[in-house]
C-alpha positions as CSV (number, residue, x, y, z in Angstrom):
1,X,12.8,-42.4,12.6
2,X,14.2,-39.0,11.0
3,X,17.9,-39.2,10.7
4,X,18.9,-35.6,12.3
5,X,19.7,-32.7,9.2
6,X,23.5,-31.4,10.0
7,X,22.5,-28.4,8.6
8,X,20.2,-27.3,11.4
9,X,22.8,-27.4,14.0
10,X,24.7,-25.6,11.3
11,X,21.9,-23.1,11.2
12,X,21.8,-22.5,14.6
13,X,25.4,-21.7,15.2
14,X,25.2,-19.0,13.3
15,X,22.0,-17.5,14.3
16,X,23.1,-14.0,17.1
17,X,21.1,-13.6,19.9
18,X,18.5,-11.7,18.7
19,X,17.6,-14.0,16.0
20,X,18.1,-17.1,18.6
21,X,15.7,-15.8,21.2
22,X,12.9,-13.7,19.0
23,X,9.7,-15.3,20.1
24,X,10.9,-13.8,23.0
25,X,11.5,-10.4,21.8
26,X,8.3,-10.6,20.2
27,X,6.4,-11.4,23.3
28,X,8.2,-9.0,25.3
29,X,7.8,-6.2,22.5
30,X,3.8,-7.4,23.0
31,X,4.3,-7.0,26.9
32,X,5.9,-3.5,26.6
33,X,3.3,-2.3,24.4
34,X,0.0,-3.6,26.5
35,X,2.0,-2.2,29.8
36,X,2.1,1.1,28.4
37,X,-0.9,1.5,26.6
38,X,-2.7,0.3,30.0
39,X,-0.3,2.3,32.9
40,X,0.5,5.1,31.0
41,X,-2.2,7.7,30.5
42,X,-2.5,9.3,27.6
43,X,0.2,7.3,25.6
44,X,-2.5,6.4,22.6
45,X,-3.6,9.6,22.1
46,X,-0.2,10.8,21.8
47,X,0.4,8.4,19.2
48,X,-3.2,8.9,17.6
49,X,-2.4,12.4,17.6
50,X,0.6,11.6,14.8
51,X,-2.1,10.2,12.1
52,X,-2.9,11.5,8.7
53,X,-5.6,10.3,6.9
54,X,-6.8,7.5,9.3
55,X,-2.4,6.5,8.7
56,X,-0.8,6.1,12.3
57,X,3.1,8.0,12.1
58,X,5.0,6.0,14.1
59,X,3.3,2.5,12.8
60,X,4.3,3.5,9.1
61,X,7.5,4.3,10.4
62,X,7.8,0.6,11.9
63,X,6.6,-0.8,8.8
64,X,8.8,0.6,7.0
65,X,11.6,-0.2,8.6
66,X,10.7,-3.3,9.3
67,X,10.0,-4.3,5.3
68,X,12.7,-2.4,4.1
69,X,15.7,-4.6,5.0
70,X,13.7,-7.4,3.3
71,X,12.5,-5.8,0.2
72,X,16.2,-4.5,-0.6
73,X,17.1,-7.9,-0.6
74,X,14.6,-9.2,-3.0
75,X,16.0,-10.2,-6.7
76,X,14.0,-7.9,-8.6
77,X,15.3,-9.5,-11.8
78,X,13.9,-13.0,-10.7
79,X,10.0,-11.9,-10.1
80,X,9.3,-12.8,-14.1
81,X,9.6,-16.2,-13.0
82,X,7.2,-15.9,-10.5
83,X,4.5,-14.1,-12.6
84,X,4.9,-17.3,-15.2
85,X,4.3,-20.0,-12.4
86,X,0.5,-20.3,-13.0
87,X,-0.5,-22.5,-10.1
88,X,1.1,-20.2,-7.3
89,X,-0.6,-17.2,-9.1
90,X,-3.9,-18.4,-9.4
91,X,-3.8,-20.8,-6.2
92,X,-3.1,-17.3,-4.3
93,X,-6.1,-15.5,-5.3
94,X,-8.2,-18.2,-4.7
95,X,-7.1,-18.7,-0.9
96,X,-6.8,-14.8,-0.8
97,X,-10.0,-13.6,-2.5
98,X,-12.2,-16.3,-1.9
99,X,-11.8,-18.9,0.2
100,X,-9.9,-16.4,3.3
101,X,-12.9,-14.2,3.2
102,X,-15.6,-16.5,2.9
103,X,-13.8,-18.4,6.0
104,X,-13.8,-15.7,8.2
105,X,-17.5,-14.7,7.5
106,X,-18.0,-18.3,8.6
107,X,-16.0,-18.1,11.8
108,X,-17.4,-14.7,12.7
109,X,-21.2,-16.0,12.3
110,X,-20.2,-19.2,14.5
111,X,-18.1,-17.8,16.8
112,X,-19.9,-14.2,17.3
113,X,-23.6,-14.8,16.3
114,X,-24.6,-12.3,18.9
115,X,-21.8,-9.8,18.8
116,X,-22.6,-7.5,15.5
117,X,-19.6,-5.3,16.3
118,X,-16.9,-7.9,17.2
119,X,-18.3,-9.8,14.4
120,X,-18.4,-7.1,11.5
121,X,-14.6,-5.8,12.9
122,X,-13.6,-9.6,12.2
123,X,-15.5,-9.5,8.7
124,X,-13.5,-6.5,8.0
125,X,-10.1,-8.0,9.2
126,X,-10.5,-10.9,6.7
127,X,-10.7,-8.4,4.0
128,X,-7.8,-7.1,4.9
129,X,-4.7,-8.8,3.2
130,X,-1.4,-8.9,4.0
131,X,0.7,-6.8,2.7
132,X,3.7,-6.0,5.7
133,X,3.9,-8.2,8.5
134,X,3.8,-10.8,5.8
135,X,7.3,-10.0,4.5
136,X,8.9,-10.5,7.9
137,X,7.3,-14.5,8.6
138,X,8.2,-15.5,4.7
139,X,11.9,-14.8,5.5
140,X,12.2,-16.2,8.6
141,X,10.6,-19.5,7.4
142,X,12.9,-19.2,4.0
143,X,10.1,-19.1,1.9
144,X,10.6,-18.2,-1.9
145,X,11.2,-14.0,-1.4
146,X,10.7,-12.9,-4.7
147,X,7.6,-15.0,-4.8
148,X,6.2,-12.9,-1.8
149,X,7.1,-10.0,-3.2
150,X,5.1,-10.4,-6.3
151,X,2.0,-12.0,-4.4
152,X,1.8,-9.0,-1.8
153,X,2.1,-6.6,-4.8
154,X,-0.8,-8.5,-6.1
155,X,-3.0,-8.4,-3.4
156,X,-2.4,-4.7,-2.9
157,X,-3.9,-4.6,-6.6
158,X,-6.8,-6.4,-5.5
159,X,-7.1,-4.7,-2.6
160,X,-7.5,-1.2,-4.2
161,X,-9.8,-2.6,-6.5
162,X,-12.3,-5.0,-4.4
163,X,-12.1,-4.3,-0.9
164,X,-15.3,-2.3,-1.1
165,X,-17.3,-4.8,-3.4
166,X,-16.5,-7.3,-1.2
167,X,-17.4,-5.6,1.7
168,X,-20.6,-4.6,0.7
169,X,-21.2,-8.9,-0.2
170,X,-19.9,-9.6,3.3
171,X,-21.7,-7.4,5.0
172,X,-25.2,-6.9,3.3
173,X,-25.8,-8.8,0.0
174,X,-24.8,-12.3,1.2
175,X,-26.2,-12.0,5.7
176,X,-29.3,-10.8,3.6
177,X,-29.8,-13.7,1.1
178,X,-29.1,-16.1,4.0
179,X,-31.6,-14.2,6.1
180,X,-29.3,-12.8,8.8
181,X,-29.1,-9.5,10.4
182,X,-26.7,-6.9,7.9
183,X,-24.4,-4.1,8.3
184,X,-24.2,-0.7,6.5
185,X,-20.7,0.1,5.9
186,X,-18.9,2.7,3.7
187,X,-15.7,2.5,3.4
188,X,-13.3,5.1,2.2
189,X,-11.5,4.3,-1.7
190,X,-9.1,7.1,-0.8
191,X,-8.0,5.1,3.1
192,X,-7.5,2.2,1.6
193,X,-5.8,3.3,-1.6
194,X,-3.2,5.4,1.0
195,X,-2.6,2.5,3.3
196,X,-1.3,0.1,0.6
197,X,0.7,2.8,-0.7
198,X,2.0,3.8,2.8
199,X,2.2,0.3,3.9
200,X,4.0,-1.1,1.1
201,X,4.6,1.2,-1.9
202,X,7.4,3.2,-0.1
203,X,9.2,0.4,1.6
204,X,8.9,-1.4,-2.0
205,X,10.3,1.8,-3.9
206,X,13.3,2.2,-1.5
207,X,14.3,-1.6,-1.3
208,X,13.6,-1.9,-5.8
209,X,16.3,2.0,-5.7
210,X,18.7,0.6,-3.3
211,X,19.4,-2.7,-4.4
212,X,19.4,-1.3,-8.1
213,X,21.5,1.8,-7.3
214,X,23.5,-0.3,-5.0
215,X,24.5,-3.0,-7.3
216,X,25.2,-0.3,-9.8
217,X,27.6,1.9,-7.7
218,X,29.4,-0.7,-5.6
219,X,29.0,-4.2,-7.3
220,X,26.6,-7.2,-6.7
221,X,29.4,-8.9,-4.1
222,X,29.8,-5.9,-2.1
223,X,26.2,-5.3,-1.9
224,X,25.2,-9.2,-1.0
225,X,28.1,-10.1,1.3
226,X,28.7,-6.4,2.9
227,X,25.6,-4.3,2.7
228,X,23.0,-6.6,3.2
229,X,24.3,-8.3,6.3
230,X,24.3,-4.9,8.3
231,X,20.9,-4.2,6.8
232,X,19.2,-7.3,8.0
233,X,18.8,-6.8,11.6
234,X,16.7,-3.7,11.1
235,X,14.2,-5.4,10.0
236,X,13.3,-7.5,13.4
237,X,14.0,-3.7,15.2
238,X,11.1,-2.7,12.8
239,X,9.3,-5.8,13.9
240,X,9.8,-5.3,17.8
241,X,9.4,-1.7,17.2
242,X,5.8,-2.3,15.2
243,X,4.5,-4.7,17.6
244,X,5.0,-2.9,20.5
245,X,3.7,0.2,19.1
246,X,0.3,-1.8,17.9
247,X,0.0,-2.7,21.8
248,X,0.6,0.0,23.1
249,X,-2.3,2.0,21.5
250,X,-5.3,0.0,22.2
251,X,-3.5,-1.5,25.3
252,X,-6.1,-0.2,27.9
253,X,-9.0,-2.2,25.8
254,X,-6.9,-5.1,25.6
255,X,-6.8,-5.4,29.3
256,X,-9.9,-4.3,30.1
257,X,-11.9,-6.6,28.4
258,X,-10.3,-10.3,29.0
259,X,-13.3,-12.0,28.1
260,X,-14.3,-10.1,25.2
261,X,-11.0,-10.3,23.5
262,X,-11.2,-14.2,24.7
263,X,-14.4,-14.9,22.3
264,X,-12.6,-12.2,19.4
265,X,-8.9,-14.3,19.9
266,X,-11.3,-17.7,19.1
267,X,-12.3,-17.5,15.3
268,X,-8.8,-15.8,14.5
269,X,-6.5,-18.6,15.6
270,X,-9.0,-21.3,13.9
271,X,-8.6,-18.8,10.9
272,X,-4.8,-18.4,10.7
273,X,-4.7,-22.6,11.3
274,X,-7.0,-23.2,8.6
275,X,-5.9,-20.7,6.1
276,X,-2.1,-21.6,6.8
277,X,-2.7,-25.2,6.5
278,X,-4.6,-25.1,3.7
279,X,-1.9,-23.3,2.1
280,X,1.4,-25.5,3.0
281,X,-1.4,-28.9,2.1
282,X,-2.4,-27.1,-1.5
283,X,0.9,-26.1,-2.2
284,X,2.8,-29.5,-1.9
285,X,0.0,-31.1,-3.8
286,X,0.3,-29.0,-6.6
287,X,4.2,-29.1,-6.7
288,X,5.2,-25.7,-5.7
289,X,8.4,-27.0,-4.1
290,X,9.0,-25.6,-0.2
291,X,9.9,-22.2,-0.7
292,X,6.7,-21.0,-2.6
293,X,4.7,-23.8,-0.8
294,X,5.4,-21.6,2.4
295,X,5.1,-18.1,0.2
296,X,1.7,-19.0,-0.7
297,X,0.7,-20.5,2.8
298,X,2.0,-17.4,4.9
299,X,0.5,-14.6,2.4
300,X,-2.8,-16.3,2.6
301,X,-2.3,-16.8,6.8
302,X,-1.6,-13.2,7.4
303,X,-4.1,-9.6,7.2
304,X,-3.5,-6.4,7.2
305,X,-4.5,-5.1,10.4
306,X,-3.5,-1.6,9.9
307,X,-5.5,-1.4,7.1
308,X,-8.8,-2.8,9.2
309,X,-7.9,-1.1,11.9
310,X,-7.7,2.3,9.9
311,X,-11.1,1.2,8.1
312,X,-12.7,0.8,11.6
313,X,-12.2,4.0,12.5
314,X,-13.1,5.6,9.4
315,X,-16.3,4.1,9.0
316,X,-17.6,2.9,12.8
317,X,-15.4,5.2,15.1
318,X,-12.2,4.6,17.4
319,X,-13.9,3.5,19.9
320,X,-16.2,1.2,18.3
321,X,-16.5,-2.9,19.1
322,X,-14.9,-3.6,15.5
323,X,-11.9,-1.5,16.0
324,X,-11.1,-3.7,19.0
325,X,-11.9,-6.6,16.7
326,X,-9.2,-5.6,14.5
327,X,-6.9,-4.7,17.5
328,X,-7.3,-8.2,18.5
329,X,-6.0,-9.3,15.0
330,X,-2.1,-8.4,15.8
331,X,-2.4,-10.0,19.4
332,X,-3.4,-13.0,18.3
333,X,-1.6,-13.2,14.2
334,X,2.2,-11.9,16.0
335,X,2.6,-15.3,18.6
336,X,1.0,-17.8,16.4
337,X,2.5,-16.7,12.7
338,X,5.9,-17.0,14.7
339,X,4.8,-20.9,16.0
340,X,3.9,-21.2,12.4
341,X,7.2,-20.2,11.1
342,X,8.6,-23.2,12.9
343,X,5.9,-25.4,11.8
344,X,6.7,-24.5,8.0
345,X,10.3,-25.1,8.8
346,X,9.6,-28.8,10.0
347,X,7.2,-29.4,7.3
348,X,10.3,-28.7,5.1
349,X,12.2,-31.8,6.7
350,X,9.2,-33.9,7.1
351,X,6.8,-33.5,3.9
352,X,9.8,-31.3,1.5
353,X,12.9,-34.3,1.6
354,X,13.8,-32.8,-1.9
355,X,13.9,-29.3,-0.6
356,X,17.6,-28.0,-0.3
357,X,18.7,-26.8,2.9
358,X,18.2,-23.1,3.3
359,X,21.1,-21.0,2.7
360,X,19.3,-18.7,5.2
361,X,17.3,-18.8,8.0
362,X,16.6,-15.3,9.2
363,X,16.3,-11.5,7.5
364,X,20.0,-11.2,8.3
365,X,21.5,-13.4,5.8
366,X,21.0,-13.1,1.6
């Protein structure tokens, strides 16, 4: 039997009450959101009003405060480290490029054989790699930071680069060489290229100037023990703030169609189980260590559902069958990435007994 780790009840005395209870705030940011997109008329097209370029307003404005906080508090100095460790960088494009993708095709073809829309919207979703929410689950669950900065920088590379050849493989070279039905989709360079740099080239520029420019004017102990703890909390506002805001758009579809989103929600929890398993097995097998073991596992879990949704749009229409697919994604990923943060953090006690006990434990804390 597990003797019990002093430092978690340590841990927990200082966590505040947001921190304490925030699967609660995230469920109750999920509640808001579906209440208002459903009672409220006219609430989504206010917000889809505020969009440039296929880029929702207020979401970007959620994102970035949400990553913000957490990007100003990564060690930009550190990240060479990161780009030498060879097995976390190749390991992650592996699970992100190849075997994420190629496991959600699978899924969507089991799960959805005679739903092309549902199943094409889900295709697109595991495209779609994380490059926001992502930030948020790696801190709570005190994975390596600068290690998930460097991996979602990475896969907004990739992302640019082979979103649309991989698309086109997904969707018509691959469904035709296995002899299944295929979908014509062209999707926009220019949307995706604007997303990742909405989504995480700002946030990533303001958190690299302020800790730089921070450091610089006031001192490295000011800016840890000072500026950063007052920082922290905005980025679970940013969360709540996100989530809610995600709801609250395609709210009305959400509760109109229970059983629809009940064969959608299906192949996306097997996905984040499998992907986010594979990742935490594979990384302590390969000797990552905890911290990048959970990097790698939670960057490989998560998608970028602002970028499929956005992609929907653009190429099928807003009120097409895979942009409720992809509005599914965030109503399934938000409750079960949380659960999965507290998985990770018992795999650290059970499967990690080198790992040293985490000096934090949520986005407040350095």
């Amino acid at each position: 039997m597990r003797r019990p780790d002093p430092s978690d009840d340590t841990v927990r005395s200082r966590l505040s009450t947001l921190d304490r209870f925030l699967p609660v705030w995230i469920l109750a940011a999920m509640l808001v959101g579906l209440l208002l997109g459903r009672f409220v008329p006219g609430i989504a097209g206010v917000l889809d009003a505020a969009e440039v370029a296929n880029i929702s307003l207020p979401i970007a404005l959620g994102l970035l405060v949400m990553m913000y906080p957490v990007l100003a508090k990564v060690r930009y100095g550190e990240t060479g480290t990161v780009l030498r460790d060879r097995r976390l960088m190749v390991t992650s494009l592996l699970l992100n490029w190849l075997a994420a993708p190629a496991l959600m095709f699978v899924l969507a073809w089991v799960f959805l054989p005679d739903l092309p829309e549902y199943r094409t919207g889900l295709i697109i979703v595991g495209l779609a790699r994380c490059i926001a929410m992502v930030m948020i689950w790696n801190d709570l669950a005190c994975g390596d930071r600068e290690a998930a900065a460097v991996l979602v920088l990475l896969n907004s590379v990739f992302q640019v680069l082979a979103f649309g050849a991989l698309g086109w493989f997904y969707l018509q070279w691959l469904p035709d060489r296995l002899g299944l039905s295929t979908t014509s989709a062209e999707f926009s360079f220019q949307a995706i290229t604007a997303s990742v740099l909405v989504f995480l080239g700002i946030p990533l520029l303001t958190g690299f100037l302020t800790r730089v420019i921070g450091e610089k004017a006031k001192g490295r102990a000011w800016y840890k023990e000072r500026f950063l703890p007052r920082l922290g909390p905005w980025a679970l506002y940013g969360l709540l703030f996100t989530i809610a805001l995600l709801f609250a758009l395609q709210g009305e579809e959400i509760t109109s169609n229970p059983w629809d989103v009940a064969r959608i929600a299906l192949p996306l929890l097997a996905y984040f189980l499998v992907v986010f398993a594979a990742g935490m097995i594979i990384g302590r097998l390969i000797g990552l260590g905890y911290a990048r073991t959970a990097t790698l596992a939670f960057t490989a879990a998560g998608n970028n559902f602002e970028l499929a949704i956005a992609v929907a749009i653009g190429t099928f229409g807003v009120s097409s069958g895979q942009v409720l697919a992809g509005v599914v994604g965030p109503l399934i990923e938000v409750p079960v990435l949380v659960a999965l943060v507290y998985a990770a953090l018992w795999s650290r006690r059970r499967f990690f007994p080198d790992a040293r006990p985490p000096a934090r434990v949520t986005p407040e804390a350095e």
